[in-house]
DSSP file (Angstrom, degrees, kcal/mol; ACC not computed):
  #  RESIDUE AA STRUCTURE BP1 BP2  ACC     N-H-->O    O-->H-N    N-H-->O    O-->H-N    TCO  KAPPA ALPHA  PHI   PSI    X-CA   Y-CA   Z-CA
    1    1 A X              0   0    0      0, 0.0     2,-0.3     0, 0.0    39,-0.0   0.000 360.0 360.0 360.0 146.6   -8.7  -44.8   -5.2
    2    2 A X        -     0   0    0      0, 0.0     2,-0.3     0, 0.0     0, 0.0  -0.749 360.0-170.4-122.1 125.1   -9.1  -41.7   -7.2
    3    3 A X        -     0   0    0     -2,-0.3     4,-0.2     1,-0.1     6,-0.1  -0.996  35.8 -97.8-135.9 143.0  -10.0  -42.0  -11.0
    4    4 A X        -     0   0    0     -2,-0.3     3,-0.5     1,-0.2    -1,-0.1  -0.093  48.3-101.4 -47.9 176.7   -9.9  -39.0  -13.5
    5    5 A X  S    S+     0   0    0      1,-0.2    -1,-0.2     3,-0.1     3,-0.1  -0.093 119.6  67.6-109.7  12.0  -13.6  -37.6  -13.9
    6    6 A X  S    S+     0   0    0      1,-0.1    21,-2.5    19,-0.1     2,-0.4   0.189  88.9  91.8-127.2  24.1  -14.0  -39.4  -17.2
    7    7 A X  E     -a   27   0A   0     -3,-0.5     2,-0.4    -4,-0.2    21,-0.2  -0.949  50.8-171.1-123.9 125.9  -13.9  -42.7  -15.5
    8    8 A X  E     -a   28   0A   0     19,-2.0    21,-1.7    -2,-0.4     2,-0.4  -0.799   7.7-155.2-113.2 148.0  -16.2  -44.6  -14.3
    9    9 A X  E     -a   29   0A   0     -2,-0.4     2,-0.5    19,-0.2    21,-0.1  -0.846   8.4-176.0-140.7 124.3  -16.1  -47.7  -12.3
   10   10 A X  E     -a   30   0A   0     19,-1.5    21,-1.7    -2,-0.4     2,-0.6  -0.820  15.9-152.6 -91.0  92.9  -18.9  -50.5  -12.1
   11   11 A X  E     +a   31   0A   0     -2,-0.5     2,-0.3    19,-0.2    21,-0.2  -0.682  30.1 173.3 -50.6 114.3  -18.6  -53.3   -9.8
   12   12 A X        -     0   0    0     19,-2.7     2,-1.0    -2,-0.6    21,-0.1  -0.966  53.5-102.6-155.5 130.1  -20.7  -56.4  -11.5
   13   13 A X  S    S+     0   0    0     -2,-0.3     2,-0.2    19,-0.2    19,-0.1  -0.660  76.1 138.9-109.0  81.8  -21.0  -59.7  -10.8
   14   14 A X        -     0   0    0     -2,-1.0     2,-0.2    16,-0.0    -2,-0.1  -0.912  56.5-131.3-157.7  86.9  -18.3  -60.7  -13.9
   15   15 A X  S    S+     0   0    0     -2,-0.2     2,-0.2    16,-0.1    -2,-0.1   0.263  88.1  23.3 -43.8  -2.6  -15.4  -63.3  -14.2
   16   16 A X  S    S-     0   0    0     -2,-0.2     2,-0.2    14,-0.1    -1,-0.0  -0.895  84.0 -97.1-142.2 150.1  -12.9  -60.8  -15.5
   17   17 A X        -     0   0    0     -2,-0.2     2,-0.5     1,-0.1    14,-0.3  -0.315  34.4-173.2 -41.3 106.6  -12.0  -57.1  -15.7
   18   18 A X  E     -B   30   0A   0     12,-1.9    12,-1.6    -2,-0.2     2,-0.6  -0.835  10.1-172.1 -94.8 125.2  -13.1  -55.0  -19.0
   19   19 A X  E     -B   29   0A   0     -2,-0.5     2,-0.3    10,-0.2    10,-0.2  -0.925  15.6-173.9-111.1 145.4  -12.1  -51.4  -19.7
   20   20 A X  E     -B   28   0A   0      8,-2.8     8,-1.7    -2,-0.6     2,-0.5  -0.834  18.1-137.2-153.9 117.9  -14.1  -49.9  -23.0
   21   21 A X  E     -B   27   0A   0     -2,-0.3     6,-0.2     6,-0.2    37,-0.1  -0.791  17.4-153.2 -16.7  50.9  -13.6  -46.7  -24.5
   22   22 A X    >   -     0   0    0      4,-1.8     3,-0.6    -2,-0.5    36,-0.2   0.398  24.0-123.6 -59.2 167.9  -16.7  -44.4  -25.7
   23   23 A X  T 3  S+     0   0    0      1,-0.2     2,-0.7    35,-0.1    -1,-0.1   0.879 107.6  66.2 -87.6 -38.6  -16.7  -42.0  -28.1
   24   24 A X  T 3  S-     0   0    0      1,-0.1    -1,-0.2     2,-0.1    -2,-0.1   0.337 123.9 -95.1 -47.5  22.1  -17.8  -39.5  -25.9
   25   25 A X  S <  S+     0   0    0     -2,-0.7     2,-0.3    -3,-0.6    -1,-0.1   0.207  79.8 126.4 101.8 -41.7  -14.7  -39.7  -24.2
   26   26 A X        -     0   0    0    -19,-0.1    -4,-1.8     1,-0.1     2,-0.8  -0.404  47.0-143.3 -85.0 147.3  -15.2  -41.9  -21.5
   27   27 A X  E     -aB   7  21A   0    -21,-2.5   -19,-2.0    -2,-0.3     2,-0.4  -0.826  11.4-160.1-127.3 140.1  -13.8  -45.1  -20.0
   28   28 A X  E     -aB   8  20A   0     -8,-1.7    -8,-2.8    -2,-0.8     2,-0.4  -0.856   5.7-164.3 -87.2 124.6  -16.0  -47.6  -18.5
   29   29 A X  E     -aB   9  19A   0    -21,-1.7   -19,-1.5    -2,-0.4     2,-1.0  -0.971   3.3-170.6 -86.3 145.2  -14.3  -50.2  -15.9
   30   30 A X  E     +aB  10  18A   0    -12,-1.6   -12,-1.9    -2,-0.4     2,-0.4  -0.837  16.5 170.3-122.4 110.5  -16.3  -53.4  -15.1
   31   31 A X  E     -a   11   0A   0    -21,-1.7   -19,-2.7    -2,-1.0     2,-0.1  -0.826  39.6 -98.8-117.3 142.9  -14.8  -55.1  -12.4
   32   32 A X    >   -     0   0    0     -2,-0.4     3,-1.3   -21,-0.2   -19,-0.2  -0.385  43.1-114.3 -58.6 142.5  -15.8  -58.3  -10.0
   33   33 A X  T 3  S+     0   0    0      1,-0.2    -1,-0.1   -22,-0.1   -20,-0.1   0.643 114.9  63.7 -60.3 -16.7  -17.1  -56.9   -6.7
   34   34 A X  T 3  S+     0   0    0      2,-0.0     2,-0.4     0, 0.0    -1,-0.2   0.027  71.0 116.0-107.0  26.1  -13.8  -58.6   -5.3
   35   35 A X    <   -     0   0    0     -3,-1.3     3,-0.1     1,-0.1     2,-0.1  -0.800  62.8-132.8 -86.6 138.3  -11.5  -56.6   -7.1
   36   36 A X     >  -     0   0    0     -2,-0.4     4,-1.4     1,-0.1     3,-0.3  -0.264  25.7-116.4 -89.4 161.1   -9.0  -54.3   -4.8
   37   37 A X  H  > S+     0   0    0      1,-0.2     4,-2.0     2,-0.2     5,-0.3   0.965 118.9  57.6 -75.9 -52.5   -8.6  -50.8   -5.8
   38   38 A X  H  > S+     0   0    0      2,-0.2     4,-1.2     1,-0.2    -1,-0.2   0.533 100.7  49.4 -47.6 -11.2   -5.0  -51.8   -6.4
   39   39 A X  H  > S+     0   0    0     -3,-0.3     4,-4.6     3,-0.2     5,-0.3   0.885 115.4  48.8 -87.9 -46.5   -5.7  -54.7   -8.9
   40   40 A X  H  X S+     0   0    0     -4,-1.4     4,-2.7     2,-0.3     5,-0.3   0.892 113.1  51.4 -21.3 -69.3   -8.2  -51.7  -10.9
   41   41 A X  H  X S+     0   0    0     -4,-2.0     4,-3.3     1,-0.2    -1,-0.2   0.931 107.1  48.5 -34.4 -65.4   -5.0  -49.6  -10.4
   42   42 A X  H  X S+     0   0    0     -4,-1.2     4,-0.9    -5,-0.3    -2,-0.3   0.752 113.4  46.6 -78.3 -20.6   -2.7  -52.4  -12.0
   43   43 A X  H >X S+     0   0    0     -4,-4.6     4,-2.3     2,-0.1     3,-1.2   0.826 113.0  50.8 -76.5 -57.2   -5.1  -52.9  -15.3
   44   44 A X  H 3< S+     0   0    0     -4,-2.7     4,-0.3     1,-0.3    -2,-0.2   0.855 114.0  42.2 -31.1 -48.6   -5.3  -49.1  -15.6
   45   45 A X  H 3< S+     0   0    0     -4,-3.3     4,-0.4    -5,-0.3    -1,-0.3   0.882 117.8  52.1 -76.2 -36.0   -1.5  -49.0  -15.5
   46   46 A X  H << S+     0   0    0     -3,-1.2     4,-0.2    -4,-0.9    -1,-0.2   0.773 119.8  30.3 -31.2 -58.4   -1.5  -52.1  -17.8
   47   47 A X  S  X S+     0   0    0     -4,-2.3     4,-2.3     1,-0.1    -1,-0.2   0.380  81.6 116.8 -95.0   0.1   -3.7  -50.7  -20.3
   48   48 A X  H  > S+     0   0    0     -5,-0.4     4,-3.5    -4,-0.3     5,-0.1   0.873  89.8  41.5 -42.5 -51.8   -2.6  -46.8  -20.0
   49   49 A X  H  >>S+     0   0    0     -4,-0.4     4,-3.9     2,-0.2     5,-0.5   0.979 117.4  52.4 -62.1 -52.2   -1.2  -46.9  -23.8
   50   50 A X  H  >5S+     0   0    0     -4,-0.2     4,-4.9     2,-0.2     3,-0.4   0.939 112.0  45.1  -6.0 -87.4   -4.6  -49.1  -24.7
   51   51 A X  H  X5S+     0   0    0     -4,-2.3     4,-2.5     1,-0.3    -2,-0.2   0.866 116.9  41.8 -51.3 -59.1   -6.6  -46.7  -23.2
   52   52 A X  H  X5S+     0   0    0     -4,-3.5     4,-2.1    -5,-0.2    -1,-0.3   0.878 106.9  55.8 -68.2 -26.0   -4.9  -43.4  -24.8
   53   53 A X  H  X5S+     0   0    0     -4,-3.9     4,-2.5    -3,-0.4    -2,-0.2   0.953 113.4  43.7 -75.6 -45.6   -4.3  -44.4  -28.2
   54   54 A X  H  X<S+     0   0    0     -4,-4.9     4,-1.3    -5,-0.5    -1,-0.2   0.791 112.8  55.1 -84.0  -5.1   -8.3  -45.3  -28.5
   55   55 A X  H  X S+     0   0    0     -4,-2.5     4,-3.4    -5,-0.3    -1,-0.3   0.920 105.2  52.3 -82.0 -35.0   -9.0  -42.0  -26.7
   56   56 A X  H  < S+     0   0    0     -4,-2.1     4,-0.3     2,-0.2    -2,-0.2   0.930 106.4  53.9 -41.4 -56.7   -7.1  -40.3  -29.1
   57   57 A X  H >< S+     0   0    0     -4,-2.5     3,-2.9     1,-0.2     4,-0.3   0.907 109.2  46.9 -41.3 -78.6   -9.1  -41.9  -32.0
   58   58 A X  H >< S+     0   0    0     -4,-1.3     3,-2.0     1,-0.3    -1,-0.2   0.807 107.9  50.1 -58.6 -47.8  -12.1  -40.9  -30.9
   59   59 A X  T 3< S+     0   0    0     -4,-3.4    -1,-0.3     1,-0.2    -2,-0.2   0.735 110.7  60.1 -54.8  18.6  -11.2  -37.3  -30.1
   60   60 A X  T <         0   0    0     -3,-2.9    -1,-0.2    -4,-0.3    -2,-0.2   0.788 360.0 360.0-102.8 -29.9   -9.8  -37.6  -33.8
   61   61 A X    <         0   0    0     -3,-2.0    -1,-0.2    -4,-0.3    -2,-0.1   0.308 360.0 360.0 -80.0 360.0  -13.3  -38.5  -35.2
């Protein structure tokens, strides 16, 4: 799986998925080591609006 260059993703020994937002720009996923790229795929796609609205704030700040 492919993820834009201002995501990064951490496999961590974690009962559920987190995505978090920086202000610099970046989004952090923290995923179980037994997550498929495709369930990673389906929160991204999940969260897409999530994910832009609070990258918009911050470039806003």
């Amino acid at each position: 799986m492919e993820l834009p260059e201002h995501y990064i993703l951490i496999r961590k020994e974690v009962k559920h998925a987190r995505i978090r937002v920086s202000e610099d720009g970046r989004v952090r996923i923290i995923a179980p080591p037994d997550f498929s790229d495709e369930d990673i795929a389906l929160i991204l796609k999940k969260k897409a609006k999530w994910i832009d609205t609070n990258l918009k704030y911050f470039k806003g700040m």
